[in-house]
C-alpha positions as CSV (number, residue, x, y, z in Angstrom):
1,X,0.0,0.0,0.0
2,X,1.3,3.7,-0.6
3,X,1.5,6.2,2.4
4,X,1.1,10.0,2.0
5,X,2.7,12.1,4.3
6,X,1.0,15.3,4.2
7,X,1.0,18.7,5.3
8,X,4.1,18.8,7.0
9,X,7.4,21.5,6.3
10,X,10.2,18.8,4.3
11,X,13.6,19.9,4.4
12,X,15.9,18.2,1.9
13,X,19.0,19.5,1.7
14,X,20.4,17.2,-0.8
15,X,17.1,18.7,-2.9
16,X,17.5,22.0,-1.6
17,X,13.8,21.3,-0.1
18,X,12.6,23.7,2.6
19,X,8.4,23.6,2.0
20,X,5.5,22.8,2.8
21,X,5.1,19.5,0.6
22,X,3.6,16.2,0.3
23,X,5.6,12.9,0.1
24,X,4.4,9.4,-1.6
25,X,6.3,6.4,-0.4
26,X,5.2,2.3,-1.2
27,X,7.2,-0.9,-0.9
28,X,10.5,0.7,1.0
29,X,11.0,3.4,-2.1
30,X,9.9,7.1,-2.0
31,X,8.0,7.8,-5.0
32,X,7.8,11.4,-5.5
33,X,7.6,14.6,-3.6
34,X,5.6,17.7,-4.3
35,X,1.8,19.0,-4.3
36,X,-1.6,17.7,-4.6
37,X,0.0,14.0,-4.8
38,X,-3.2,12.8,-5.2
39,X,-5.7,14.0,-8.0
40,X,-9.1,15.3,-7.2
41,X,-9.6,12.8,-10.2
42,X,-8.6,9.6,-8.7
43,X,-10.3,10.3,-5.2
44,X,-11.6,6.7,-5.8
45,X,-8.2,5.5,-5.3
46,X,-7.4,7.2,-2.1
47,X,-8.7,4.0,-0.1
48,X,-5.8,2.5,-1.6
49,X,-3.0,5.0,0.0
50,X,-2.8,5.3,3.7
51,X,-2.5,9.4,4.7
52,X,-1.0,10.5,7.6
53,X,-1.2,14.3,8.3
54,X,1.9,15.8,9.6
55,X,0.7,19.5,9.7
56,X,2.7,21.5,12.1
57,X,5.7,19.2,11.9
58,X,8.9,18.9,9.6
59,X,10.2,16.4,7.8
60,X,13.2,15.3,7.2
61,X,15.3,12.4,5.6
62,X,16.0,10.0,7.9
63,X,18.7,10.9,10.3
64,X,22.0,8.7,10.4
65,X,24.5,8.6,13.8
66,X,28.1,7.5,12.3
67,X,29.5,7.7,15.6
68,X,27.2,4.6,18.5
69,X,28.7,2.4,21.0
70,X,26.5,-0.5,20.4
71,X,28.7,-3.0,22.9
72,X,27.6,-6.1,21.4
73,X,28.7,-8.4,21.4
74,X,30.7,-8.9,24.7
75,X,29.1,-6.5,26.8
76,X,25.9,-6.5,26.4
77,X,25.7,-5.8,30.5
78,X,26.0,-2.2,29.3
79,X,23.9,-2.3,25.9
80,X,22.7,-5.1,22.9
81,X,22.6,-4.3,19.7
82,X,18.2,-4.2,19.6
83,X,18.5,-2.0,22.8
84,X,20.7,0.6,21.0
85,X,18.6,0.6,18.0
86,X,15.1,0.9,19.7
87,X,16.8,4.0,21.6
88,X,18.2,5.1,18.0
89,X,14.7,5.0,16.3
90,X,13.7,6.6,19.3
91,X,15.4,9.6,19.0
92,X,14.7,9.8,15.4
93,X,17.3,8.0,13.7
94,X,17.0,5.5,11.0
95,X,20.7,4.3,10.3
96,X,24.0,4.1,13.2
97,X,27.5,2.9,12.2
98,X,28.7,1.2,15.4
99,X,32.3,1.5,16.7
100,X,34.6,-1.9,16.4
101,X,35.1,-1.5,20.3
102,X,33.3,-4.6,21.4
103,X,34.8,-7.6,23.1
104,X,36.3,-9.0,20.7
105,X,36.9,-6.3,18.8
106,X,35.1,-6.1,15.2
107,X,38.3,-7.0,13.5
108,X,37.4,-10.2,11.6
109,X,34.6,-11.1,9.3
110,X,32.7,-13.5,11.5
111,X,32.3,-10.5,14.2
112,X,31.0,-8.0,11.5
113,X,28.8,-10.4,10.1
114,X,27.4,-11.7,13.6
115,X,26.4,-7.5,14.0
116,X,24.8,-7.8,11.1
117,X,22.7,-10.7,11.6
118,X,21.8,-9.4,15.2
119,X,21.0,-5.6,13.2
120,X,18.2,-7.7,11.1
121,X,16.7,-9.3,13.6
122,X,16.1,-6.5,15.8
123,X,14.9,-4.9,12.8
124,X,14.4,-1.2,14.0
125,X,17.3,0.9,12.4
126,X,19.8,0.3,10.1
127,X,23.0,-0.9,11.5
128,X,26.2,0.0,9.7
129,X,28.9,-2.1,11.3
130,X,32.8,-0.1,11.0
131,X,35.9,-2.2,11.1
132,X,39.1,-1.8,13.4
133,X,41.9,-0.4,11.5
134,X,44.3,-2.7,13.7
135,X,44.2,-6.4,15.2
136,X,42.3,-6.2,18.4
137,X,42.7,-2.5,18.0
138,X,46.4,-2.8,19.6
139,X,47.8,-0.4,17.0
140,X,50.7,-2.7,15.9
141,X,49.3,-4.9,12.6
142,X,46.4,-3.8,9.9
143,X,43.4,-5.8,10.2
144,X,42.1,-7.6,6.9
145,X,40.6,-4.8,5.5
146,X,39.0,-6.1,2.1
147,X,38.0,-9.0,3.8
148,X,36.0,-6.5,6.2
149,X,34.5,-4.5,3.7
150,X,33.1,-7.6,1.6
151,X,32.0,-8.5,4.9
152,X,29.9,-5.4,5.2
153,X,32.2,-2.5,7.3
154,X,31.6,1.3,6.0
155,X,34.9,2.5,7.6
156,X,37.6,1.2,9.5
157,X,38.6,2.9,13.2
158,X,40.2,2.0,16.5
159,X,37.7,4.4,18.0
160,X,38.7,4.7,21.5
161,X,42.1,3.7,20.9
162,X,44.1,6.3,19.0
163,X,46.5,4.8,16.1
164,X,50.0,5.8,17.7
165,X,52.2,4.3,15.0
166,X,52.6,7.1,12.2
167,X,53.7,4.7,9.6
168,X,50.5,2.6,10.4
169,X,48.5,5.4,10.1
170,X,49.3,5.9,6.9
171,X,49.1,2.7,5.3
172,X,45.5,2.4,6.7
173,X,44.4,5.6,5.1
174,X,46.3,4.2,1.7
175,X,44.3,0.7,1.7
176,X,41.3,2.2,3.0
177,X,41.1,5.3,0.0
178,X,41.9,2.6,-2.6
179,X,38.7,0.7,-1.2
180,X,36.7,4.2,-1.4
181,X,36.4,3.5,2.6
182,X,36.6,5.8,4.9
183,X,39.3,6.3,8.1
184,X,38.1,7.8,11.3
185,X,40.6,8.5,13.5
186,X,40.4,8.9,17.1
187,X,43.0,11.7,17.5
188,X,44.7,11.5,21.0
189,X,48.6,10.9,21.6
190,X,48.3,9.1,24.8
191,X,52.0,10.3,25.7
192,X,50.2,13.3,26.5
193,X,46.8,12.6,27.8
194,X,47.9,9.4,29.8
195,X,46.2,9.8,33.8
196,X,44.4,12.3,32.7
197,X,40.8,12.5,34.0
198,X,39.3,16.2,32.6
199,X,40.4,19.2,30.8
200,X,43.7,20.8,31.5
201,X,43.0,24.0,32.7
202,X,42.4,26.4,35.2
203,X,39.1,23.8,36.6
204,X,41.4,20.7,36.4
205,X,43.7,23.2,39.3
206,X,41.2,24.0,41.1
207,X,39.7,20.6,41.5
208,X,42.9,18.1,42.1
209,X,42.8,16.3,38.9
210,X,45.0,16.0,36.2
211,X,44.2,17.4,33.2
212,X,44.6,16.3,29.3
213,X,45.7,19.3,27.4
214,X,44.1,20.5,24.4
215,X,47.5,20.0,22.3
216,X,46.8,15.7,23.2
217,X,44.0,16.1,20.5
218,X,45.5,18.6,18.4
219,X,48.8,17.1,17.6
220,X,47.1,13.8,16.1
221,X,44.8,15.9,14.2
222,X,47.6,18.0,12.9
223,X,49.3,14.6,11.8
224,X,46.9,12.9,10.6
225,X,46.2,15.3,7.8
226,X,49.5,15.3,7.2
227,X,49.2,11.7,6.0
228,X,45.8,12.5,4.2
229,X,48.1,15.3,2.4
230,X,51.3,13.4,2.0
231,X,49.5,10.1,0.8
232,X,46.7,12.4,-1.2
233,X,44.1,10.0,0.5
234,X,41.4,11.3,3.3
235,X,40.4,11.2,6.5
236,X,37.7,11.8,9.1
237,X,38.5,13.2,12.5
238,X,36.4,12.4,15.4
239,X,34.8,13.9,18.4
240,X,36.6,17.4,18.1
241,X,36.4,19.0,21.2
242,X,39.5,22.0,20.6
243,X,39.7,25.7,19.0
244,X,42.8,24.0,17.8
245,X,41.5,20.7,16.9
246,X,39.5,23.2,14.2
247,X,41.7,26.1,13.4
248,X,43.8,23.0,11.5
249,X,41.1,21.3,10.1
250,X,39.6,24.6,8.4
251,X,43.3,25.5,7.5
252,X,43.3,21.7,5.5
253,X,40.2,22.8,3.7
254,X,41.2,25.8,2.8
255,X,44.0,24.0,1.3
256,X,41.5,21.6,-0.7
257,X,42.5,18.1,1.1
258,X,40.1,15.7,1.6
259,X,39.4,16.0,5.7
260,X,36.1,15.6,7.2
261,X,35.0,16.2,10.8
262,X,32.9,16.1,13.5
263,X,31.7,16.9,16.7
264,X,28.7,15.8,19.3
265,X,26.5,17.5,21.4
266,X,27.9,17.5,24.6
267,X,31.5,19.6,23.4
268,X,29.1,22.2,22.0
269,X,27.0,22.4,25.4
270,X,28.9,21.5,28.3
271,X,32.1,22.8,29.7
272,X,34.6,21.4,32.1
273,X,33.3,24.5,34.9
274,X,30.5,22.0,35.6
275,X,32.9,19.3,36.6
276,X,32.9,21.2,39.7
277,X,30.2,18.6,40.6
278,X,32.5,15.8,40.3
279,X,29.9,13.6,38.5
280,X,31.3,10.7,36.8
281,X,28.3,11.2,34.0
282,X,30.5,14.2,32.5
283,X,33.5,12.0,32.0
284,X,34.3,11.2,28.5
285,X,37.3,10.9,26.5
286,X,38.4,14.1,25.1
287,X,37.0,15.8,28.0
288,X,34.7,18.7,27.7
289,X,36.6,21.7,27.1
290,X,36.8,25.1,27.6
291,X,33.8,27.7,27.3
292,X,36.3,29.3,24.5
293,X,36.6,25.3,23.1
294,X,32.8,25.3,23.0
295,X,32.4,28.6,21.0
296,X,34.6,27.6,18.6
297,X,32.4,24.2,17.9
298,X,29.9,26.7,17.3
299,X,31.7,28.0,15.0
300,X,32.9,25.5,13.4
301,X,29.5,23.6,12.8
302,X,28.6,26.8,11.6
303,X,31.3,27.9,9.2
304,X,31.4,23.7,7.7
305,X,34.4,23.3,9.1
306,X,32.8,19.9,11.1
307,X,30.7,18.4,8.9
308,X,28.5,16.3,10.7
309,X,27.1,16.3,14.8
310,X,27.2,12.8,15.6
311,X,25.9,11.1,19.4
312,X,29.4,9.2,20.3
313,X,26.7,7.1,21.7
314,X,28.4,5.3,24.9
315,X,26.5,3.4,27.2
316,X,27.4,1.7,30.0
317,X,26.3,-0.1,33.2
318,X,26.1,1.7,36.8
319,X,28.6,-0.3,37.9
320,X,31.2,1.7,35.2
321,X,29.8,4.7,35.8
322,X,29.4,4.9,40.4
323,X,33.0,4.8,40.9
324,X,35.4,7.2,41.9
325,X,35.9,9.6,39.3
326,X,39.1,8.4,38.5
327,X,38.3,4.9,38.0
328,X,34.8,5.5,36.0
329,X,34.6,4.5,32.7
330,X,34.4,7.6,30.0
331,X,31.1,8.1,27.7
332,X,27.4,9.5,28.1
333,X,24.3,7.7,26.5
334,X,23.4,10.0,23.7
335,X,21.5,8.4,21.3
336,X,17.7,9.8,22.7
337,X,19.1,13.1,23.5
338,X,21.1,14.3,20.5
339,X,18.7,15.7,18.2
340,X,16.7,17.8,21.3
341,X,20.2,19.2,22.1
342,X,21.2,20.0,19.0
343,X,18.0,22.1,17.8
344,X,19.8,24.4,20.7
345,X,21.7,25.3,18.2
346,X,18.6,26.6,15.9
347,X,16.8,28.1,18.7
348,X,20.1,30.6,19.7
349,X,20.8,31.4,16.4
350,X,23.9,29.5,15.5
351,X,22.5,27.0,13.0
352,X,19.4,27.3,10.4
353,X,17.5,24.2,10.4
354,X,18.3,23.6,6.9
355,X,22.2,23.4,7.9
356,X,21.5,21.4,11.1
357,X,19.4,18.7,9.0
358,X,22.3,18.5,7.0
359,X,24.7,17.9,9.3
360,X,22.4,15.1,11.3
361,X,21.8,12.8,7.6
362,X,23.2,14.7,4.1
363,X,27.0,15.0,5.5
364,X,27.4,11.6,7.8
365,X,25.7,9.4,4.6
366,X,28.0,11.2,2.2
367,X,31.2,10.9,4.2
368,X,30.4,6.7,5.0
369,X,29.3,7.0,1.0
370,X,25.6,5.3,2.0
371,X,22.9,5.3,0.1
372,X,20.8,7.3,2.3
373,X,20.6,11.2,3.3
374,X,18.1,12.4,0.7
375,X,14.4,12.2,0.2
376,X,14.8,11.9,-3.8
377,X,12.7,9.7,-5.6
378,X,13.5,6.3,-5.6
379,X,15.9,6.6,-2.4
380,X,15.0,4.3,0.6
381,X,12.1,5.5,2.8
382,X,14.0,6.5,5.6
383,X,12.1,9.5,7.0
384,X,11.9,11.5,11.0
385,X,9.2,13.4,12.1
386,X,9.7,16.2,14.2
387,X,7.4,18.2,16.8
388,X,9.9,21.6,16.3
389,X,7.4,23.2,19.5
390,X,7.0,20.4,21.4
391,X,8.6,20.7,24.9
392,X,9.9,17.8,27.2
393,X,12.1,17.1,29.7
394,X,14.7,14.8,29.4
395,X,14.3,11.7,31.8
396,X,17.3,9.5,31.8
397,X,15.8,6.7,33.8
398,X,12.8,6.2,31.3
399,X,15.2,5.4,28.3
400,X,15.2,3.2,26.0
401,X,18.9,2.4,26.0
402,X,20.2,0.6,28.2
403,X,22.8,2.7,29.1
404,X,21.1,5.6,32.3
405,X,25.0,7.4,32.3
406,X,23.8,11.0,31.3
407,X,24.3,14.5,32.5
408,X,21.3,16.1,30.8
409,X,18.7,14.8,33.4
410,X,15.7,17.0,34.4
411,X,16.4,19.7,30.7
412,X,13.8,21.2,29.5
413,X,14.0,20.3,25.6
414,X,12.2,21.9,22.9
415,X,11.7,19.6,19.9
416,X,11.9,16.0,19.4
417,X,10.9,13.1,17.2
418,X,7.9,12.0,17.1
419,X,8.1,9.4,13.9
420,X,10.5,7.3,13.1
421,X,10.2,5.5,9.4
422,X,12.9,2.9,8.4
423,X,12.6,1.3,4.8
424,X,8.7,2.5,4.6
425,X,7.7,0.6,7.8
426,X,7.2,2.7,10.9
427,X,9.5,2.2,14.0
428,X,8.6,5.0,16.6
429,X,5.9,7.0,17.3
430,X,5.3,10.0,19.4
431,X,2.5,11.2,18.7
432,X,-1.6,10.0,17.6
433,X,-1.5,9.2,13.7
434,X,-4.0,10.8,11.9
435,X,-4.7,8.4,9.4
């Protein structure tokens, strides 16, 4: 059967969309988008399309997370592969690319394929598995990296381990670019960072604990497109927290090499003055930065210097998370709060919706080259609904994910998903359809 979706605001950027506008889907496939869909003529047909009206709301292609913790397999104490994706649908997304940090690490076919598998039977979003650029991500041997890609990876990364060796480095980005994959590198040089707990600063003094200094990220950034540039290959930078971190990547655009970047939303709302409260829910690795660090995110996202805002999605159990601060694991559950915090960034000013929609399914589908990020005819029905007015609160216990570790309990959120469509079938729904 078709489905109409009617009446709501459609913002395609890939289309340059921004309207009020109808869209047709049936069978998985869009079909068209534009007005008066449906004839006057062949009103005796409309019993044959199911109509859902959406006035009020906007709609936009589906949104895509390239950056989730899905912990499966090996831990799925802290989250499974159908709990991430119900709390991914939830917060409007269709398709997440999950980190090769699991235990064992996503490093061989069998594990990739296993996500897979697990991805299809949950059947809620799309699960994109990425590949670990080394062995067990231990930084000393490539993994088998067209073995992994017929296997189904979109990228390869040791995500949460950066790739000390240079010469490494570089070889991954020169098999990866001639597999028209993707690198995304975790840019940290541990010589600097190691026993570090926040950001090194003038709050890392006043509290006791060591910091990490902003130069631990930039320096990897820095050499990392060095390789891109020396290699003439690309690569993606993750989780920038630093002025610095952006000041070079802007500079390497400038200079037309092929670097992409990102950030999520707790570096562009959170500094490290509120560590003050010593709670282990605003640990994460980098650390949250510097009120001048979080402008120039703002900046950045706004300029197109980071590409896309992604949710760094990491869950984990209470008992990772109610330790000394020290000892607590790093990472905040992100997946069901992401989109809320990041339409901040429209209500202040910083970001038109156009360029945040963009940023949250145009950019992350192009830079892991998937077929999604568009509502063009024939693309996969991969659609959120969102209530731009509708205000909530966010209530950590109540989510979906397994993972509770968040600092954004009890804020007051304006906008938030209230359909999720994967592949034509609906996943999530907010609010009463009117059908």
């Amino acid at each position: 059967m078709k489905t109409l979706l009617t009446g709501a605001r459609i913002i395609d950027p890939a289309q340059k969309i921004d309207a009020v506008m109808d869209i047709l889907f049936e069978d998985g496939k869009i079909i068209k988008t534009g007005h008066d869909l449906i004839k006057p003529a062949k009103s005796r047909d409309t019993g044959k399309i199911k109509i859902i009206k959406l006035d009020g709301l906007l709609l936009t292609p589906g949104l895509i997370d390239i950056h989730t913790h899905l912990r499966e397999p090996g831990m799925e104490y802290k989250e499974t592969i159908a709990s991430g994706s119900k709390a991914a649908v939830v917060g409007g997304f269709t398709s997440i690319a999950c980190m090769p940090n699991t235990d064992p690490v996503n490093d061989n076919r069998s594990i990739t394929e296993f996500i897979k598998r697990k991805a299809a039977e949950a059947d809620l979003a799309n699960v994109y598995p990425i590949g670990a650029i080394s062995k067990s991500s231990a930084g000393t041997q490539l993994t088998e990296f067209w073995d992994l890609k017929e296997a189904g990876v979109v990228a390869f990364s040791d995500d949460g381990k950066p790739v000390m060796d240079a010469a490494l480095m570089r070889h991954a980005m020169e098999y990866a670019y001639s597999l028209d994959l993707p690198v995304i590198s975790h840019c940290e040089d541990i010589n600097l960072s190691v026993g570090g707990q926040m950001n090194e600063g003038y709050y890392s003094t006043i509290l006791g604990m060591r910091g990490i200094p902003s130069i631990a990220e930039e320096a990897m950034v820095a050499r990392d497109i060095l390789i891109a540039e020396f290699t003439e290959t690309s690569v993606h930078i993750a989780h920038v927290s630093t002025a610095g971190s952006i000041r070079l990547i802007r500079e390497a655009k400038k200079r037309g090499l092929k670097v992409t970047a990102e950030t999520a939303p707790h570096y562009f709302t959170l500094t490290d003055e509120s560590l003050q409260s010593y709670s282990t829910n605003l640990k994460v690795n980098p650390p949250l930065r510097s009120a001048a660090d979080v402008k120039a995110v703002k900046e950045g996202l706004a300029d197109g210097t980071l590409d896309a805002i992604v949710t760094d999605h990491a869950p984990h159990a209470r008992t990772d998370k109610e330790l000394e601060f020290e000892y607590a694991a790093n990472g905040i559950s992100g997946m069901e709060t992401s989109l809320g915090l990041s339409l901040r960034l429209v209500h202040e000013g910083a970001l038109a919706l156009p360029e945040l929609v963009a940023k949250m399914s145009l950019n992350p589908a192009r830079i892991l080259n998937l077929p999604k990020g568009t509502l063009a005819a024939g693309a996969d029905a991969d659609i959120t609904v969102i209530d731009p007015q509708l205000k909530w609160k966010i209530d950590v216990p109540s989510f979906f994910s397994k993972g509770k570790n968040s600092p954004f309990h009890g804020w007051e959120m304006q906008g938030r998903a209230v359909l999720t469509i994967v592949g034509g079938e609906i996943k999530h729904a907010l609010l009463s359809l009117n059908i």
